[in-house]
N, C-alpha and C positions, 0 to 999 in steps of 0.2 A: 157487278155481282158482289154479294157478300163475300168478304174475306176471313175478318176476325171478330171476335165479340169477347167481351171481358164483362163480367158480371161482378157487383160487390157487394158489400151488407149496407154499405153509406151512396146517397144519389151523387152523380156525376155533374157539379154547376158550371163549371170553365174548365178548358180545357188549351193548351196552345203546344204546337210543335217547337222543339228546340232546332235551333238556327241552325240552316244548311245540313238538316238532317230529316229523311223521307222514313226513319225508322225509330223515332223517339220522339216522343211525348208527356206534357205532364198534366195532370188533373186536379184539378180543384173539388174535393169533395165537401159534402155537406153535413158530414159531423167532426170538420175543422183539418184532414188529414190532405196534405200532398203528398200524389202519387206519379213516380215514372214510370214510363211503359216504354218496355225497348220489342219493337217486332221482329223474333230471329226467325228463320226459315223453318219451322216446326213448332214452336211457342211464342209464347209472350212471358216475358220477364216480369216482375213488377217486385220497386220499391214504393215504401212511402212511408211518412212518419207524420207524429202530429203537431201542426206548423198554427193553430188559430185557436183562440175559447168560442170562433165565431163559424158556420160556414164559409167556406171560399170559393169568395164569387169573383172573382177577377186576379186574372195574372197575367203577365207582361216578359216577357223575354231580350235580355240583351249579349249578346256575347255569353258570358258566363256566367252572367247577375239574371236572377228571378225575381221579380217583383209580385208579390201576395198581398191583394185585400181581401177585407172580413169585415164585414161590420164597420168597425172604426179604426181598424187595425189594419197596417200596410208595413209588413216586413219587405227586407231584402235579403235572401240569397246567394251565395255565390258556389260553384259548382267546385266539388274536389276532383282531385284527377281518381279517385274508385267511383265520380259518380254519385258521388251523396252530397246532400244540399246542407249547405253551414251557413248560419244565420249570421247576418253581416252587421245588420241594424234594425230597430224597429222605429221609425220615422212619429216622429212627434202630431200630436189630432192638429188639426188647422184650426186657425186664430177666431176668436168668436169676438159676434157684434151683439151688438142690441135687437137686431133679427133673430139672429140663428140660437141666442140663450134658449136654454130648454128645449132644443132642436136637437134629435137624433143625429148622431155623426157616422152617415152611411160611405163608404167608399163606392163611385158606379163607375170609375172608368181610373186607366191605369195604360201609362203611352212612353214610353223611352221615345226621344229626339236628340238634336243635338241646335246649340246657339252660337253665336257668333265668342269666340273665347272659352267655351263650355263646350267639352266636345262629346260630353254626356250630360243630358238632363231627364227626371224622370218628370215627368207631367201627370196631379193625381185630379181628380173630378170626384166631388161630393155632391150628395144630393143636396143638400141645403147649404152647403158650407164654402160653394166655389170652386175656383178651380186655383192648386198651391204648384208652385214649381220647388224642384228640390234640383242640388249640383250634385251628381252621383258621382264625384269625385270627392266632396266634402258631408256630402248630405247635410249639408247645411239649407233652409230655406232661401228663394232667390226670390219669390215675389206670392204675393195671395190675391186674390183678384175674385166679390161674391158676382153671383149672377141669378138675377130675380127669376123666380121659381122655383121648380122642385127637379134636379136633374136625373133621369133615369138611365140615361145610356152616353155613349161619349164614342166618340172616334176622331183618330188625330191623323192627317195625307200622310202621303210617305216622306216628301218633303219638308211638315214639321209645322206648313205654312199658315194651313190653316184646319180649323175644329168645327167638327158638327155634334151637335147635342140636341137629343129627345128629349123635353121641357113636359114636363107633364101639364103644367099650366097655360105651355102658352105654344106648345106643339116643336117642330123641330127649327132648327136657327142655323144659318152656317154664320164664322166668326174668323177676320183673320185674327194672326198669333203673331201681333207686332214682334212681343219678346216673348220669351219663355211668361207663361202664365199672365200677361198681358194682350188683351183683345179686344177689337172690334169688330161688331157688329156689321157683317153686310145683307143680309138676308131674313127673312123667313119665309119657310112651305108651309102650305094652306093646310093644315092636318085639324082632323076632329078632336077634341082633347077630352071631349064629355065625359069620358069614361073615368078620367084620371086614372089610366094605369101604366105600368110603364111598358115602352114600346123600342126595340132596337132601331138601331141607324149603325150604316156602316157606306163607307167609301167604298168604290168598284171600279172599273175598268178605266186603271189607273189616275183615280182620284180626278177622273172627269164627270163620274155621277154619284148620286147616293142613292140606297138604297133602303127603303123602311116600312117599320110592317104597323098596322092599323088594329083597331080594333073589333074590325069587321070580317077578319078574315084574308081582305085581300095587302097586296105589296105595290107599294109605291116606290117606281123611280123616277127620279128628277136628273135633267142634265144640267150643271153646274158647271163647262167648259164655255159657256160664251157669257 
């Protein structure tokens, strides 16, 4: 049944629960504003402030660190003990070739992990510009790695191990994650791409299948455990 509903003047584009919490939430709105939502027993609370020049379409949760894309922009957060979001860093656009010149620089996907001596890394996905790894201890870059196509969606196991991405050109691909932002190629699902438009994927019951939606209406799952 319905519970709650929250209405705004700006549309709701991402959204992610904060960790180990069934009562707090933040939002990625579409005229650049991040917004929290705490659910008390009679209301809804809400902050928010404005965090992009860009819509924000993707956010990432670790611990106490927020991670926000927009466009081309991918801030970090970190959480005060009243609750309000203080900006940590605004992480530099990823490295350009002789492809991607004159190419928009979209963020589509946004994955906290952890590596081998890195016990935080934040893993970012571009549409055209690859996938960069950052040390969310340094935020310094740890590696940039392009991937032919145009990348629409991204999801990363819970283990770290491995990435699946919605290719608009050439449909979806799973990839292991040798290292942080380092991958290969084991797969791809038979998906129609005609459309060229972009299409989610996401890992499910625990990172033994994927899940993805088509351009036809219907959903596609693949099992990816054998």
């Amino acid at each position: 049944k319905l519970l709650y509903v929250f209405s705004g003047k700006s549309a709701v584009l991402s959204l992610v629960w904060l960790e180990r919490s069934t009562d707090q939430l933040v939002c990625g709105m579409e005229d650049g504003t991040i917004a929290t939502l705490i659910i008390c027993t009679d209301n809804i609370q809400l902050n928010g402030f404005w965090a992009h020049q860009y819509p924000v379409e993707r956010l990432a949760v670790s611990g106490h660190y927020l991670a926000s894309g927009a466009h081309r922009e991918v801030k970090i957060w970190s959480k005060s003990p009243d609750g309000s979001w203080a900006q940590t860093v605004e992480l530099p656009t990823p490295p350009q070739s002789s492809y991607t010149t004159g190419r928009n620089i979209v963020v589509t996907g946004l994955h906290w992990t952890s590596a081998n001596k890195r016990p935080s890394v934040l893993i970012v996905t571009y549409m055209s510009h690859g996938i960069v790894a950052y040390n969310a201890r340094t935020w310094k870059r740890i590696r940039a790695t392009s991937v032919p196509g145009s990348i629409a969606d991204t999801d990363l196991s819970a283990d770290g191990r491995f990435l699946v991405i919605s290719n608009m050109l050439t449909g979806f691909e799973l990839f292991l994650m040798k290292a942080p932002a380092e991958v290969e190629p084991l797969f791809s699902f038979t998906q129609d791409v005609s459309a060229r438009r972009p299409m989610p994927v996401r890992f499910l019951h625990g990172d033994r299948a994927i899940i993805g939606g088509t351009s036809n209406g219907q959903v596609n799952i693949w099992d990816v455990s054998s």
